[in-house]
N, C-alpha and C positions, 0 to 999 in steps of 0.2 A: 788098453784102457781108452775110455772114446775123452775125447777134447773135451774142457768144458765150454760150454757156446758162452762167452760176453752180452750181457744186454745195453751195454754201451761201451766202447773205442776208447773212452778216458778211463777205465778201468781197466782194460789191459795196461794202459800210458800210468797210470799211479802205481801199477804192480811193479814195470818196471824198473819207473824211478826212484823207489824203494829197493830195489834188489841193488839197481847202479849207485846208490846212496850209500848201501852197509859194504860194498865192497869199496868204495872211496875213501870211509873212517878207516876202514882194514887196513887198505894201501899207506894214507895218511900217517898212520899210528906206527909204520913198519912192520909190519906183521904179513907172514906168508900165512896162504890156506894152509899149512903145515903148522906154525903157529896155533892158529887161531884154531883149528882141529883140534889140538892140542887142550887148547883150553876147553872145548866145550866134548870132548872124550868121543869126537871123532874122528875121519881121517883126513887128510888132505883134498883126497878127492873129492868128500862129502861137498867141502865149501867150494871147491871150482864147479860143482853139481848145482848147490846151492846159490852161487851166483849166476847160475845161466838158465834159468829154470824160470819159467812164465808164471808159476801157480804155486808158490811154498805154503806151508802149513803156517799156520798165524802164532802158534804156538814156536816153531821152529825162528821164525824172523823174530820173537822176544825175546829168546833164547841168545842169537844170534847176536842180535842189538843190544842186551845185556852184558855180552861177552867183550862188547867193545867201551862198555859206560854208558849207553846210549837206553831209551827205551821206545819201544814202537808203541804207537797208539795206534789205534780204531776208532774210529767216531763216529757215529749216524747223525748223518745231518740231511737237511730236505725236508724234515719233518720235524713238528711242534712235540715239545718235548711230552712224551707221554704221561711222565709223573709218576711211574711206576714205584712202588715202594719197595718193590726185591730190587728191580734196579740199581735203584739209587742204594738200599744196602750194600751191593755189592762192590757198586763205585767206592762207600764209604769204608768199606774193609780193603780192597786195592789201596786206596789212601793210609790207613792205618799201618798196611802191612810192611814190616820192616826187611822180611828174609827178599832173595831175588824172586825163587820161583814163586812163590806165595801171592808176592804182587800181581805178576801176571798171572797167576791162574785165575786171582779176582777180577782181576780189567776183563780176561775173556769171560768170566762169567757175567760181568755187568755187561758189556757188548751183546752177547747174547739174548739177555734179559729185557734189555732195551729194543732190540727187534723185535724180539717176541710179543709185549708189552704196544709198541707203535703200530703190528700187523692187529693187535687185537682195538685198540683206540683209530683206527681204518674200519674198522668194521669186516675186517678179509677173515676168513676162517682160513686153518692149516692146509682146506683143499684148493681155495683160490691162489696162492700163493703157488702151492705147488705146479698146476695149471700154469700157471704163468713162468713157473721154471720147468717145465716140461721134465718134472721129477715125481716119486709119488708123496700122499702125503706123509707118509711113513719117512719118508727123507727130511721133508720139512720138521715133522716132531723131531727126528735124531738131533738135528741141529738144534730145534730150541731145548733143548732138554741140557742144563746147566752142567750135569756129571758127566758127561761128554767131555773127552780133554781137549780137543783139538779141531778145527776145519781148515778147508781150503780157502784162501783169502778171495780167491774166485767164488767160493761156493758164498761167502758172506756179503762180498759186490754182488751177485748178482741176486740176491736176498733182500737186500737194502733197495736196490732197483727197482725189484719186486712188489714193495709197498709204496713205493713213491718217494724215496730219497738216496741220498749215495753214502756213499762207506771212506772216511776222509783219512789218510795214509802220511802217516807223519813218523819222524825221527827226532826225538830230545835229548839234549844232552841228562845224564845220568844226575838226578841231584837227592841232595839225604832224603830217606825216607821215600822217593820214588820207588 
């Protein structure tokens, strides 16, 4: 599988101090990658995989960070907020949503929607963007396209780059109703 190229140095550095982050609460919490495997019905391995790993699934670090209490955000920032109306639904059903996965599947559908939504308030059509990520645009739609479960938090840095803003990588403590 080829590398994915970074369009900027402080998104490989957010990826990760988000990776050296969920293995701190881990360690903190007491909890072996056997453990914490345990809880989220893989192996040991997966998680020393998982914490050494440049590029994890956005999907996977929710999962991961849920497992701990904790929840991962995504944020586009760099750019005026679009006003999108899927968007912002989608944010407001991650909000609403009470189950774990449910949440996150909303937030990446809002994150999603919100690029997609900013690339289009840019005036960038699906081709320019992909041009700019040296992908086709068949790549770019996969991504914006909400019933997608998952990307590479690479693939969505360097998407947010793409348009003119960056992708902001946080860890919160787990609170009701998150």
């Amino acid at each position: 599988m080829a590398r994915v190229l970074d369009l900027c140095d402080d998104d490989v550095a957010a990826r990760l101090k988000l990776i050296r982050d969920l293995a701190a609460i881990r360690v903190a919490a007491g909890l072996s990658g056997r453990d914490l495997g345990g809880r989220l019905g893989v192996t040991g391995g997966a998680i020393h995989h998982l914490e050494r790993t440049t590029n994890p699934w956005v999907g996977t670090v929710q999962r991961y960070a849920r497992s701990l209490n904790h929840v991962a955000t995504f944020e586009l920032r760099g750019l005026a907020d679009p006003g999108d109306p899927a968007a912002t639904l989608w944010r407001d059903m991650a909000a609403a949503a009470r189950d774990h996965g449910g949440a996150d599947t909303y937030r990446r559908a809002a994150l999603v929607a919100t690029l997609a939504a900013a690339r289009r308030a840019a005036n960038l059509l699906q081709v320019d963007v992909a041009a700019r990520l040296g992908v086709s645009h068949v790549s770019v739609s996969q991504l914006e396209r909400c019933g997608r479960d998952d990307h590479a938090v690479a693939m969505v840095q360097r998407y947010a780059r793409a348009i003119g803003g960056w992708l902001h990588l946080e860890l919160q403590p787990l609170t009701e109703g998150a």
